[in-house]
N, C-alpha and C positions, 0 to 999 in steps of 0.2 A: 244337382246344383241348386234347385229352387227350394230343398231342403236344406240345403246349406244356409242360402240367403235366410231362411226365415228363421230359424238357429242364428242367425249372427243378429237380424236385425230384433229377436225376443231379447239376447242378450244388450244390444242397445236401452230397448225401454227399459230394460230391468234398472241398466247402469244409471241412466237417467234420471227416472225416478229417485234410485239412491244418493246422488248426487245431490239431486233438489232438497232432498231429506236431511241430507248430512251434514252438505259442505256447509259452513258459518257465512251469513252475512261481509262479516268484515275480511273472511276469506274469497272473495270475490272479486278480487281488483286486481287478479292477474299478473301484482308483480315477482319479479325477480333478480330485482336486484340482495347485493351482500346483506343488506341490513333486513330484510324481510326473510332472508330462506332462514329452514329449520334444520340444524343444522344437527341435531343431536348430541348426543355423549354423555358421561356420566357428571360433566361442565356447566351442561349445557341449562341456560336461562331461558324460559320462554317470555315472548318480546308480549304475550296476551294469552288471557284463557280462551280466545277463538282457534291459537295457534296449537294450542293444548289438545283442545278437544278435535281438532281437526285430526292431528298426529295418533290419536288415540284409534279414533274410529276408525279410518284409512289403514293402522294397522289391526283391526281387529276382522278386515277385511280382504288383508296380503294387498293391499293397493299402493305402497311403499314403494314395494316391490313385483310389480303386476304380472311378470313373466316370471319369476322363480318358480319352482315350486313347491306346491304346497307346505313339503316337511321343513322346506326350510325360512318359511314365514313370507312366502308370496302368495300370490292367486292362483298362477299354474296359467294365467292369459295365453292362447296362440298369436300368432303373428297377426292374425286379420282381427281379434280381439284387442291384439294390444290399439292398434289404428284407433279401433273405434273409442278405446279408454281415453285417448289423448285429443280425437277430435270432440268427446263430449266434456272433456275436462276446458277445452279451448270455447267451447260453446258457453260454457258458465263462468267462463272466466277465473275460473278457480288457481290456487297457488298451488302447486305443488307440496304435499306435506312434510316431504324431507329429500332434501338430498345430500349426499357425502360421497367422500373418496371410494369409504365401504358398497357404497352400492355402481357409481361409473366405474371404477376399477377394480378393487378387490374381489367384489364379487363375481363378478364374472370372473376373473381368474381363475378361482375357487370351484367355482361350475366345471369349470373347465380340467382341470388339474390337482383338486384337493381329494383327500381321500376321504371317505361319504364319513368317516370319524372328524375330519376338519371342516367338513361342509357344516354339519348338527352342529359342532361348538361355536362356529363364527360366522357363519349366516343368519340364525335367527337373532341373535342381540342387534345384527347390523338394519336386519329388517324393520324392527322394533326402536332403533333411535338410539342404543342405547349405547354403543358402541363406536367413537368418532375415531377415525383412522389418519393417518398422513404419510405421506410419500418418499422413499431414502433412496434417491436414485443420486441426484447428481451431486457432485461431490466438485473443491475446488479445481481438481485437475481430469476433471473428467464429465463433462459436461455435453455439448456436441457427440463427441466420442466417449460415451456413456460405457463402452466395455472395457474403460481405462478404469474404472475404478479399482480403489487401494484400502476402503476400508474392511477388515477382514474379523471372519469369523476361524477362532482355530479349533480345532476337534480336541476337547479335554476327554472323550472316550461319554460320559454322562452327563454331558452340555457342550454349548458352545462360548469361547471366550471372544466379546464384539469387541473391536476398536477400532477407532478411527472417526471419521468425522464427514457429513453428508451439508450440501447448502443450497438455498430456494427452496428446502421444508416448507414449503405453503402448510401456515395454520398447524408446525409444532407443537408452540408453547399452548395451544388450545386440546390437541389429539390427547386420545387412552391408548393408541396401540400405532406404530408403524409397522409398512413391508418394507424391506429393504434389498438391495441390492450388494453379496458382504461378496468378497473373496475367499473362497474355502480350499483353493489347490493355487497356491501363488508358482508352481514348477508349469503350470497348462498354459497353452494359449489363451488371450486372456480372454476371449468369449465362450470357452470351456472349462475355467476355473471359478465359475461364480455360482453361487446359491442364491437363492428368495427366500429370504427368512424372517419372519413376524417377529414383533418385537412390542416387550410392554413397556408403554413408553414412562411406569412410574417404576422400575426396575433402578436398583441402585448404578450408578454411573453413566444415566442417560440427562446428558443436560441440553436446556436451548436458547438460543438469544438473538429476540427479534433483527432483520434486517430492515429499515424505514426508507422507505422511497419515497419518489417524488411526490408521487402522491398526497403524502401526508401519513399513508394508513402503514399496516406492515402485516401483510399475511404472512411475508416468508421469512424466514429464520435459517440462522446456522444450527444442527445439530450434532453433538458428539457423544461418544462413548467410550467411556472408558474401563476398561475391564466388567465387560456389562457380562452376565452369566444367563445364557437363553437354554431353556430346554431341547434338546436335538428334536423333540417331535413336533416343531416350528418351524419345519423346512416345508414350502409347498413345492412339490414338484419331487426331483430327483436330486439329491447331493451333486454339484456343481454344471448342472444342467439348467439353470437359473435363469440364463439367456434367453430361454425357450419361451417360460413363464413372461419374463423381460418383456420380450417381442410381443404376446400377445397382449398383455393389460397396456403395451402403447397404442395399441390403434383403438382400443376401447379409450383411450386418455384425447388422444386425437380428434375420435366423434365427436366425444364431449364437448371436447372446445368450440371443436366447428358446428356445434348445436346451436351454439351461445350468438354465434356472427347474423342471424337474422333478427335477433331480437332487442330491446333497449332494457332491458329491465323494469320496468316501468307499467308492461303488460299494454304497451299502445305502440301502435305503426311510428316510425320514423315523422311519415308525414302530418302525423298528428301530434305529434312532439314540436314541428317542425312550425307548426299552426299556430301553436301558444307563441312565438316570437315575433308574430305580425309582419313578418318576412313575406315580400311579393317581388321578389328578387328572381326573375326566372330562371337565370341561368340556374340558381339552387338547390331551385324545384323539381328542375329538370334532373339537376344530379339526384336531390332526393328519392324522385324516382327510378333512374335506374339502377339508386343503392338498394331500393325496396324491391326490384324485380330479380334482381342478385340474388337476396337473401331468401326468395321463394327458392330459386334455382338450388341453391343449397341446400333450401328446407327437404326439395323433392329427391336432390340426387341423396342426402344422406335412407331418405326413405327408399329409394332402388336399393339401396347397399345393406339395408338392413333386411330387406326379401330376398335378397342374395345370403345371406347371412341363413336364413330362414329355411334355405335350400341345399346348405350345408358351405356355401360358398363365402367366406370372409371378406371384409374388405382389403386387408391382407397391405399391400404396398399403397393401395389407393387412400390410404389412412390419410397418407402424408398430403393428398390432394384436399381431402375436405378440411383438413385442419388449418392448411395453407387458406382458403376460400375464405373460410369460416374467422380466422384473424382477422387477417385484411380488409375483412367486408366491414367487421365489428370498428376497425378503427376508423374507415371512412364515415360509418354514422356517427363517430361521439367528434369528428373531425368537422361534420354539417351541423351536428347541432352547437360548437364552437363559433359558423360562420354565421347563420341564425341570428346567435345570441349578439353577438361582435361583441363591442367591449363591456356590456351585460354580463356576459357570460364566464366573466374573470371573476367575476364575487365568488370568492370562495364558498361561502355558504350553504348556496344552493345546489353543488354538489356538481355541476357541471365541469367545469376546470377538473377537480380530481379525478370522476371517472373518464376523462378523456387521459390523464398522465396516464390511467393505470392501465389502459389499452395499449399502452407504449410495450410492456410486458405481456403481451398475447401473442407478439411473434418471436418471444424466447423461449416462455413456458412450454413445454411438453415439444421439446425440438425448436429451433430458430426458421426461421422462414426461410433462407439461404438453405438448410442443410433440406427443409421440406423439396426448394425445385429440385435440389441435387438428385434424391428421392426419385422424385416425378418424372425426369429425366432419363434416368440410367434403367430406373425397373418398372414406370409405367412404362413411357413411353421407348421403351430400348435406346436411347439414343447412345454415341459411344463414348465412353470415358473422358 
């Protein structure tokens, strides 16, 4: 063990130091919100040359992607390594150099399920930035109950023929590439007739058109296709085993979100957010606090789940728990820092009003908050029907 400890804590100063070496100045502020991350793709604008050369470095070091590995443009990090990448990443306050669909969702899919000829072609572009992905799961009548989908792939023998039509595409009209969710055996039960099938999103007959919400902003879009022509070797998984795939990149979609519920974007505590409004309102404070003690509890149980993970054990059903957690929490902070601001905090401007609208969408996105207790309910906790 005491060899281990000193193996983990060389590779600490190694990280560290590299860290101090690398990361940019202006990369240092911790945020994360929309308009700072890096968001990649062949699209894609950098917002600065710190945000450039950060991206570059980070990938010439698989830190993109810190547990992949190696062949497929990661570091090859274990579990007790990755901890220590993110508690020294949090020590400098650094941003994060990219993140995308391609790496919380598809990739691991892929890990999981791709064949090591799918792994080599679409893991390292995704590692490297280069490659922006989006997501074709829910469709207008199939939504909640996501194994109703109707949009279909039919087997022409030397491709697939895609139609039909997907919506809440978060950030289409920006992606190179979707997964989808097609129907490929319309005679199956409909959780047994579905494919996961890649798709280029500048392929003729794929079009998209933003959907604007409250907000103001519009990540999510309608998308359709119409007589789109995909290559059969675009299937990950098994031909109409798709579900399978399904199931697993949702609770990777799930962590995700519920990653996001302890933090403001901003790269500062709630209660330091909470500070700038000259608020000494206690009852507030007091909430403030135990929205902040919430969001540890999150922070930690998402980390039991990943050493479970680690140990071959998934989060599996309890997905639905921390994404549930992890909404809810997220909207109570942009809901304090509302009460804070009081009527301050209407000025469009300054960006408070919006990102509280667009909280309004984090207990629909990736499952509704209703269908998560259903979840919670029935197969964590057994309760009966």
């Amino acid at each position: 063990m005491a060899e281990e400890d000193g193996a983990l804590a060389a590779f600490r100063d190694e990280l560290r130091s590299w860290l101090e070496a690398n990361c940019p100045a202006d990369m240092r502020d911790g945020r994360n919100d929309e308009a700072s991350i890096c968001w990649g793709g062949k699209n894609w604008n950098f917002t600065s040359e710190a945000q450039r050369t950060w991206l570059q470095r980070c990938v010439n070091k698989g830190y993109t992607v810190p547990t992949w590995p190696v062949e497929y443009g990661g570091a090859g990090l274990n579990r007790d390594q990755e901890k220590v990448f993110h508690q020294e990443m949090r020590r400098l306050n650094a941003r994060y150099p990219l993140q995308s669909f391609g790496i919380w969702m598809l990739g691991p899919a892929l890990l999981h399920f791709g064949t090591h000829e799918q792994k080599l072609h679409y893991l390292p572009p995704i590692a490297r930035g280069e490659i922006r992905w989006c997501q074709g799961y829910s469709e207008p009548g199939a939504g909640s109950d996501l194994a109703n989908v109707q949009s279909r792939a039919e087997d022409k023998d030397d491709h697939w023929l895609v139609n039909g039509q997907k919506i809440w595409t978060s950030y289409a009209d920006q992606a190179d590439w979707i997964f989808a969710l097609l129907r490929t055996d319309r005679e199956a039960p409909k959780h047994k007739g579905i494919s996961f099938i890649l798709l280029d999103m500048t392929s003729p007959g794929v079009t998209t058109r933003p959907i604007k919400l409250i907000s103001g902003a519009s990540p999510f879009c309608e998308t359709f296709f119409d007589n789109v022509e995909v290559p059969r070797e675009q299937v990950v998984g098994e031909v109409n085993r798709g579900w399978d795939v399904a199931k697993y990149l949702l609770t990777h979609e799930r962590e995700m979100i519920s990653a996001a519920g302890g933090t403001m974007g901003s790269g500062r505590a709630l209660g330091a957010v909470l500070a700038d409004s000259g608020s000494i309102d206690t009852v507030l404070r007091a909430d403030a606090m135990r929205a902040e003690v919430d969001g540890l509890a999150v922070a930690l149980t998402l980390e039991r789940y990943k050493d479970q993970a680690e140990a071959g054990q998934g989060a599996g059903d309890a997905s639905a728990m921390l994404k549930y957690m992890g909404t809810e929490l997220n909207k109570r902070n942009l809901e304090l820092v509302m009460a804070a601001g009081g009527s301050d905090a209407l000025v469009w401007e300054d960006g408070r009003a919006p990102n509280w609208l667009r909280t309004k969408a984090n207990s629909i996105e990736g499952g509704t908050s209703e269908v998560m207790l259903s979840i919670i309910s029935k197969r964590v906790l057994g309760l009966p029907g």
